[in-house]
C-alpha positions in Angstrom: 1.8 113.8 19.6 0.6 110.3 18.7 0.0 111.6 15.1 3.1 113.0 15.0 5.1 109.7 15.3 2.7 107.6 13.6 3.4 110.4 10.7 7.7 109.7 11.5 7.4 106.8 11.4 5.3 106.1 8.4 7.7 108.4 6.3 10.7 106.1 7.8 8.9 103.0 6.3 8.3 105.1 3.0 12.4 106.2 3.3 13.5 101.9 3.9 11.7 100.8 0.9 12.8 103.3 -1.3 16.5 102.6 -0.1 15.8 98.8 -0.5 14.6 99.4 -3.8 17.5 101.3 -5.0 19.5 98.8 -3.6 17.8 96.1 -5.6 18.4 97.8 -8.8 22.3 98.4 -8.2 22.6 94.5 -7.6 20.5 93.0 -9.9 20.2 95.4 -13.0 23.8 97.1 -13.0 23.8 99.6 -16.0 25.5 97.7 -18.8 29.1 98.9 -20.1 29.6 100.1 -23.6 30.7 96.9 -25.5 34.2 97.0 -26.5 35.3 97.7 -30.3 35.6 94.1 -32.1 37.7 94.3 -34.9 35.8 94.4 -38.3 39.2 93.0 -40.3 41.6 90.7 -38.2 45.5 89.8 -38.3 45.2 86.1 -38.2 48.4 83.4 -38.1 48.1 81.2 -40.6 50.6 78.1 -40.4 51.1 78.2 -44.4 51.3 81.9 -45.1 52.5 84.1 -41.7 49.7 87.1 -41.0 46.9 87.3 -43.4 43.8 89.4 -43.3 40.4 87.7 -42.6 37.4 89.2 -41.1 36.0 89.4 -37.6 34.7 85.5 -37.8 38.0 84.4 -39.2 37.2 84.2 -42.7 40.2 84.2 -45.0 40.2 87.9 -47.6 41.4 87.6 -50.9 42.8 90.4 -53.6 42.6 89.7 -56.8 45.2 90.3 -59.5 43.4 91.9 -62.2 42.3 95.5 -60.1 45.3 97.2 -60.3 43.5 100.5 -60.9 41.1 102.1 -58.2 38.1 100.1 -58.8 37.4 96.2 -59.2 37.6 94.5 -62.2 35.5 91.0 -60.3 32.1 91.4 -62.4 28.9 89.5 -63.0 29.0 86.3 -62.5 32.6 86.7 -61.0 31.4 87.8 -57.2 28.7 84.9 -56.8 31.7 82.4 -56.5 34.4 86.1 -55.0 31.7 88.0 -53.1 32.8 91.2 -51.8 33.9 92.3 -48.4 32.4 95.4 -47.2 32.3 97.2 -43.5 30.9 100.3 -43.3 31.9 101.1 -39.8 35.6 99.2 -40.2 37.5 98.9 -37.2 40.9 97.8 -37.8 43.0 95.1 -35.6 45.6 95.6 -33.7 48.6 95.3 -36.0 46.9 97.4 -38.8 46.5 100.9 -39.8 43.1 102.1 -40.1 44.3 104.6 -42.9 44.8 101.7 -45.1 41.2 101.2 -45.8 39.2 102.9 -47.9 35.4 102.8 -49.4 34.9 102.1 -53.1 32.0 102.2 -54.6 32.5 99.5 -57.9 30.9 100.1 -61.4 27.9 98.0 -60.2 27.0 100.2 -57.8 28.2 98.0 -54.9 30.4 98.9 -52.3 33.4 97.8 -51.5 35.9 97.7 -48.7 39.7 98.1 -50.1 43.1 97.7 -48.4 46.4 99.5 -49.5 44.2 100.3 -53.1 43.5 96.7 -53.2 39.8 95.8 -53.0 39.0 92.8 -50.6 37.1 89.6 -51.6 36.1 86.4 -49.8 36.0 82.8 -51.5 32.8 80.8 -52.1 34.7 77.2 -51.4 36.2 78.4 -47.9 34.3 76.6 -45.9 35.0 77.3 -42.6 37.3 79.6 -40.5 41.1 79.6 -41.3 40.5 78.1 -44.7 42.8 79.7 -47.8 41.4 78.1 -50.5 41.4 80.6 -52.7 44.9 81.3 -52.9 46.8 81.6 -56.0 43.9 80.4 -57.9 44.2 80.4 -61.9 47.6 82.7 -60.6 45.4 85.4 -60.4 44.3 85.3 -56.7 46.2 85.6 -53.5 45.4 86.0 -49.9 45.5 89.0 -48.5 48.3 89.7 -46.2 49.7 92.8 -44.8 52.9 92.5 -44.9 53.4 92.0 -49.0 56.3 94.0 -50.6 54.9 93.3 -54.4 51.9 92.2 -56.1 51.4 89.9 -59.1 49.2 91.7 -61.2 47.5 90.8 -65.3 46.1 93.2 -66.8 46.4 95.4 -70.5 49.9 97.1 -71.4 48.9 100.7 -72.7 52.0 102.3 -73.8 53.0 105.8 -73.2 52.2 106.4 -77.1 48.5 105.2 -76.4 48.9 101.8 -78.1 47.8 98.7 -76.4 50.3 96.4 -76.0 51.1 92.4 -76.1 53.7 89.9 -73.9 55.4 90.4 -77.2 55.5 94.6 -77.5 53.6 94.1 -80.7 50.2 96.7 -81.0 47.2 94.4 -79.5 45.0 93.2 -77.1 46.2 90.7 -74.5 46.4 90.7 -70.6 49.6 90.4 -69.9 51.0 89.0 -66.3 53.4 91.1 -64.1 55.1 92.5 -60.7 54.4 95.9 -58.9 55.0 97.2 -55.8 52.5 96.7 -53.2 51.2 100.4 -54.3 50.2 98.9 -57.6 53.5 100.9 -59.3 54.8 99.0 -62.3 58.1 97.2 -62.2 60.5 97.5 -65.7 63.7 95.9 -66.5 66.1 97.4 -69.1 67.3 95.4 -72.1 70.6 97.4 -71.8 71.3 95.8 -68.0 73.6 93.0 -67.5 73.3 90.5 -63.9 73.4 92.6 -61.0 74.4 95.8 -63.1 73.0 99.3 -63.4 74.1 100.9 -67.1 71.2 103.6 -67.1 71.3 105.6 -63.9 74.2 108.3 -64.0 76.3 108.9 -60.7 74.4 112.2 -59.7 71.5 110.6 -60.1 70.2 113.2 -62.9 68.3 110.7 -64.7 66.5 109.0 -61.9 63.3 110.6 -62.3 62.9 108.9 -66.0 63.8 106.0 -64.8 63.7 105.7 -60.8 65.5 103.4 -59.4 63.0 100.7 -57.2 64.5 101.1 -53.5 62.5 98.1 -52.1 63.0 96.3 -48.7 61.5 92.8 -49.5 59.5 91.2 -47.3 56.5 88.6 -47.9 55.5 88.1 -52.0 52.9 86.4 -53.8 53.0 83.0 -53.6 53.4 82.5 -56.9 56.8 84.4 -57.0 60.1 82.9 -56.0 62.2 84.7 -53.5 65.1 83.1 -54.2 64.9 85.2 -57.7 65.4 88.7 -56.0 68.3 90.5 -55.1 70.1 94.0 -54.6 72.7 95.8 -55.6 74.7 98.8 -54.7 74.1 102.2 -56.8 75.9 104.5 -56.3 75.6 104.1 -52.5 71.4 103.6 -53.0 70.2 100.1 -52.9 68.2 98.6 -56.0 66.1 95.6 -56.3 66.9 92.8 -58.4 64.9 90.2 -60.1 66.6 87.2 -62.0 69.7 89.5 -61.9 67.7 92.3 -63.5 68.0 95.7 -61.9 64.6 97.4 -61.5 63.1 100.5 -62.1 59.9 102.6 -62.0 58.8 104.8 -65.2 58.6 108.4 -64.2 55.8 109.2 -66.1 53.8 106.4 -64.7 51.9 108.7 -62.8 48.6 106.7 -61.9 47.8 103.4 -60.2 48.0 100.5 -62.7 50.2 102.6 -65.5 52.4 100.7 -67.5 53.1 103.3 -70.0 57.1 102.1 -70.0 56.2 99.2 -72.1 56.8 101.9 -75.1 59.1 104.4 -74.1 61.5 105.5 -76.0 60.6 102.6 -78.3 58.7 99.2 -77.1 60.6 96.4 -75.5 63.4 99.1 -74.5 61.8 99.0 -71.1 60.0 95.4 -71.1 58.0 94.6 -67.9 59.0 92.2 -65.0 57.2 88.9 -64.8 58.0 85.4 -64.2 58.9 84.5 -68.0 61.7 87.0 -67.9 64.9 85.4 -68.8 67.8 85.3 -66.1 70.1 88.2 -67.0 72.9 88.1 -69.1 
């Protein structure tokens, strides 16, 4: 008998410290949550330019005028003073659509994080958090913002005839400055326009796909654009953009990121591109 609760009550003991010990754990070694997503890209306010694009520490992200095809044309020496921005495992902000980003891997072999087709950079001389340093530098680079309408792009004319082109329509090499959408679509004027007036596109609309008319709700531009300079007007019950009184258009057979095969068709300077030299409209 004496064993027997000698036995109890030694299993009791064994059942308390067990239980103790148990409890111990739940109090001081709780098992840790699963940390919650951080964004990898951030919308940030800044007081100069509205929403921009910077990275999870804050750090202002750049594009850069000259990669208006799917790759980046920032080289050599170019990325020790633009490095690249690159997340593998990208979580987007609230704000932003994750679909906007994609992975590009450049010539160099380096990846390279892009957003809406345009490959992201930081600055070397942003020193700290918030800083925008780098924007409209040489009037090639502009922050990156998400709520852009157009881009400000330089970059070779190559005709629709397979000629390079100059500022000038004359067969040559020269990078020539310009605006596209914020898909990287060139924008043309038509010498045959007047202010505010359409003489190309027919009432039906049978030759829009030549010559599309650009249906485009501006919102933010580069800074180096003027909004005061833009416009619309009333086609036919469709709504055209307008720059310096210049109806715009796309080129239908533009059918690649960064073509600007217009600049020849039917005959060069026809269908010169937009840019901030343009003449007001007459």
């Amino acid at each position: 008998m004496k064993k027997t609760i000698k036995k109890t009550a030694y299993l009791f003991m064994v059942f308390m410290m067990i239980l103790q010990s148990c409890s111990n754990d739940d109090n001081n070694d709780p098992i840790p949550s699963p940390p919650a997503d951080v964004a990898t890209v951030k919308l940030t306010t800044n007081s100069t330019l509205g929403s921009i694009l910077t990275d999870s520490e804050g750090k202002t992200l750049y594009f850069y005028s000259k990669d208006t095809k799917d790759t980046s044309e920032c080289l050599g020496g170019c990325i020790d003073l633009w490095p690249v921005f690159y997340s593998e495992n990208l979580v987007a902000d609230n704000g932003l659509n994750a679909n906007d980003f994609k992975t590009i891997t450049r010539t160099d072999g380096v990846k390279q994080t892009t957003y809406k087709g345009w490959p992201l950079y930081y600055f070397d001389n942003d020193n700290i958090a918030g800083d925008i340093n780098g924007e409209n530098v040489n009037n090639i680079w502009f922050t990156a913002k998400p709520d852009y309408s157009l881009m400000y792009v330089k970059a070779q004319l190559k005709g629709h005839d397979g000629n390079n082109y100059t500022s000038n329509y004359t067969v040559g090499d020269e990078e020539t400055s310009y605006i596209v959408d914020i898909e990287g679509r060139t924008l043309y004027s038509f010498i045959n326009d007047t202010n505010n007036t359409n003489t190309f596109t027919t009432s039906d609309f049978s030759n829009n796909s030549v010559w599309p008319i650009a249906e485009i709700t501006l919102d933010k531009i580069p800074s180096i654009l003027n909004g005061d300079d833009f416009g619309t007007i009333d086609v036919f019950g469709r709504t055209q953009l307008t720059y310096k009184g210049w109806p715009l258009y796309y080129f239908g057979q533009d059918t690649e990121r960064g073509d600007n095969k217009g600049v020849s068709f039917p005959a060069p300077a026809v269908w010169p591109i937009a840019n901030i030299n343009i003449d007001i409209a007459p």
